[in-house]
N, C-alpha and C positions, 0 to 999 in steps of 0.2 A: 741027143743026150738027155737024159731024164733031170728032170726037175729037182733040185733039192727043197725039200720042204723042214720048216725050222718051229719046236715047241712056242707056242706065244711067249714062255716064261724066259726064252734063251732071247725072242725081238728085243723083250723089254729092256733085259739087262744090258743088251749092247746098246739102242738108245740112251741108258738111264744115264750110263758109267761117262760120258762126258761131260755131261749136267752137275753128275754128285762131286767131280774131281774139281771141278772149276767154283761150285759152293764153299768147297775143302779150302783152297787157292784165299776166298775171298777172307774164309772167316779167319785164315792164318795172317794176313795181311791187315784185318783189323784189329786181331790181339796182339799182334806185334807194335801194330802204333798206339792201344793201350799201354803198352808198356814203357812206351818212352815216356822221356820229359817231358811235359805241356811245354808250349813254347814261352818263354819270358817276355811279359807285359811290363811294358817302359812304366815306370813308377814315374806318378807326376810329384811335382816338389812341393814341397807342404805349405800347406796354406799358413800365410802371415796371420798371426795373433795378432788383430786389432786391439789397440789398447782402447778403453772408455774415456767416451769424449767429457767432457767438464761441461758446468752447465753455465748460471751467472755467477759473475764475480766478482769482488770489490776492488776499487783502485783509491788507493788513498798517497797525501804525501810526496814532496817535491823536493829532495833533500841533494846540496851541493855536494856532499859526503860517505860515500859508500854503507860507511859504517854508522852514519845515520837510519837508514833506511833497514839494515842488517837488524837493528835492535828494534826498529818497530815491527819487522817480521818475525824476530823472535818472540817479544812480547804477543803477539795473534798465534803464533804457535801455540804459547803456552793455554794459549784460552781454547785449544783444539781444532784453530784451524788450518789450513796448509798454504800460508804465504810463501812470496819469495817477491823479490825486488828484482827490478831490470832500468837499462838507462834508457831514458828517453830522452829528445831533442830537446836543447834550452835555447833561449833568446838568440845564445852568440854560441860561432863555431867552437872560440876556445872551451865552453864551459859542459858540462853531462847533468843533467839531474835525473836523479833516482826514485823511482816512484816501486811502489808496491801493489802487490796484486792478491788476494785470496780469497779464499771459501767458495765450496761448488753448489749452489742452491738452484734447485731442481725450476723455479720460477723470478720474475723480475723482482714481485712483490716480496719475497721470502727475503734475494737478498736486502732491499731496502728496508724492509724491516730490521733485520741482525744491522746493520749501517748506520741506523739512524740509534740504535739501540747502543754501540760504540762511540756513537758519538758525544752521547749524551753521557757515557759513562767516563770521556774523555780522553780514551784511548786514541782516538782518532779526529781529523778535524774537517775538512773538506772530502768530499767522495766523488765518485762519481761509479755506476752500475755496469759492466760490462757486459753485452751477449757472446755467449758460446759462439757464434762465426766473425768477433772482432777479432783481430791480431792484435801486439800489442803497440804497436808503432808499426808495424809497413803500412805500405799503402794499397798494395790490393788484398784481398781476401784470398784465403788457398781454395780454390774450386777446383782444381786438380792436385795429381800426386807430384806433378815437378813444383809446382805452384808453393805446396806446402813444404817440401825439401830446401827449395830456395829459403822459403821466412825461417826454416828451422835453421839454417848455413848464418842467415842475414841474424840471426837474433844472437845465434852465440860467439857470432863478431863483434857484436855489441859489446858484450863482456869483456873484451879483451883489455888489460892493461888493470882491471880492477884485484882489488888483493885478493887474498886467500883468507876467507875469513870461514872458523871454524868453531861450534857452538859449545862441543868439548863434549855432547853429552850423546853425538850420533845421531842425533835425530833433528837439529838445528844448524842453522852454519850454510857456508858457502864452501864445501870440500865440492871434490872430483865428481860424486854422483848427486850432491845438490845444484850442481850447475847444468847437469843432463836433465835432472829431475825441473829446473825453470824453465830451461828451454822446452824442453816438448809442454808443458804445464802452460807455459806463456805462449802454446800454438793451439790452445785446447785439447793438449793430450794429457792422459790422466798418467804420468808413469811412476813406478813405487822408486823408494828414498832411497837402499840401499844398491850397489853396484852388485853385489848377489843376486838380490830381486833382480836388477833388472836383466842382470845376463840370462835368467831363470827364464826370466817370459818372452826374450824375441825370439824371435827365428831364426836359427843360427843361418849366414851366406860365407862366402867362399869371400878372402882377398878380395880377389879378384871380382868379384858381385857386388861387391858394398857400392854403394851409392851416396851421395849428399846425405845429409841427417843422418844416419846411419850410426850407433854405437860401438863402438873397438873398447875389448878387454885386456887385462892386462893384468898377470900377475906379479908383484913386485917385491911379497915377502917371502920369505924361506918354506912357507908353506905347500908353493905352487898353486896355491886359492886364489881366484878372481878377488884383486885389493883395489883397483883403478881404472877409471873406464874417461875415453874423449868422445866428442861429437865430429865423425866425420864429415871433411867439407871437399870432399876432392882432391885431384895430384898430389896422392900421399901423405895427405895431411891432415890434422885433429888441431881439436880447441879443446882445451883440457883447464882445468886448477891443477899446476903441478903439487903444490906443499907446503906447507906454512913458513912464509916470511917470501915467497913466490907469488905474482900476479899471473894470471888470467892471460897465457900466451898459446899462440901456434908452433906448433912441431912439425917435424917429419918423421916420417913412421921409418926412419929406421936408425938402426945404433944400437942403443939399450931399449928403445921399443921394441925394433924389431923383435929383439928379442925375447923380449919378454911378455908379447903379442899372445892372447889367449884365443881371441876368435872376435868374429863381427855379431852381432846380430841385428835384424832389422824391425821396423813396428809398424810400417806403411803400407 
């Protein structure tokens, strides 16, 4: 049987043609997974807004009487700086005294100078200088994030039982967000006055996320606005100023809380 013989141009094209279909194959296969959706990267959770730590600060003041202590912080208000009173240990179990704490001076010598400058103008009488890593009564230092949770839980149980003292002019006073604003202030955290501010700057968590120290809001007038905020301390529970002619007690987060529960946010 005789040979058949074939044009080169007829070899090539039947070599080429399984080559070029399988190229066709490829490039159909990657426009088509251009065209889909990229796959969904797990968003990590936002980073916590560290609040600014405080620097030194002044302690003056040893008052049997809440409202002692209340008007010499407001008096150091007035002169621009940012007091607030807390209880510390007296002689004997029955008794509380009240000491004060303010102004953030970037060095030791700054605050004793302004101190000794108060003193002599007789605002103040005995001092003593605190460092930004003292607490204001515990006994260990926060070197951890439980560590400092705890003295923020432990500080604003302190409070508890004391009035509801209110300066009238929003920017003084022991209301709901001046007792958030001591506490963290009396752990070295620097947090702003109003319950707006502060719902403004944490990071908002879930119920279910909040932690000790933790902040809870709360809207309580007809506006639906953030009006009220507590210090969360665990198993459902806040340390709050409820209202004037009201002391400095523990709730449970639910009833008229619950309800009227705006959201958590955290600052650690």
């Amino acid at each position: 049987m005789a040979e058949r013989s074939y044009p080169s141009s007829a070899l090539s094209g039947w070599f080429l043609r399984p080559i070029l279909a399988a190229c066709c194959w490829a490039l159909l296969a990657l426009l088509a997974g251009c065209a889909r959706h990229p796959a969904a990267v797990p968003q990590a959770p936002p980073l916590v807004q560290a609040l600014p730590r405080l620097g030194f600060t002044i302690q003056a003041g040893a008052f049997a009487q809440p409202e002692n202590a209340h008007r010499l912080a407001e008096s150091l208000r007035a002169r621009g700086l940012d007091a607030v009173f807390f209880t510390a240990p007296a002689q004997t179990s029955e008794q509380k005294l009240y000491r004060v704490r303010f102004g953030d001076f970037p060095t030791r010598e700054a605050a004793l100078a302004r101190a000794v400058a108060l003193r002599d103008a007789g605002v103040i009488q005995h001092f003593i200088i605190v460092a930004p890593q003292e607490p204001p009564l515990l006994r260990a230092r926060p070197e951890d994030e439980d560590s400092l949770r705890a003295n923020l839980v432990e500080t604003a149980s302190n409070y508890l039982g004391v009035p509801y003292l209110w300066g009238g002019t929003g920017e003084a006073g022991f209301d709901c967000s001046g007792l958030a604003m001591a506490v963290y202030q009396l752990n070295g955290l620097r947090l702003p006055r109003s319950s707006r501010e502060q719902y403004a700057q944490g990071t908002p968590v879930t119920l279910g996320e909040a932690r000790k120290g933790d902040l809870l809001f709360f809207a309580t007038g007809k506006s639906g606005a953030v009006s009220h905020v507590g210090i969360y301390v665990g198993g459902g529970s806040f340390i709050h100023a409820p209202k004037h002619g009201r002391s400095i007690s523990k709730e449970k987060l639910a009833g008229y809380y619950r309800e009227h529960l705006v959201g958590a946010r955290t600052y650690i």
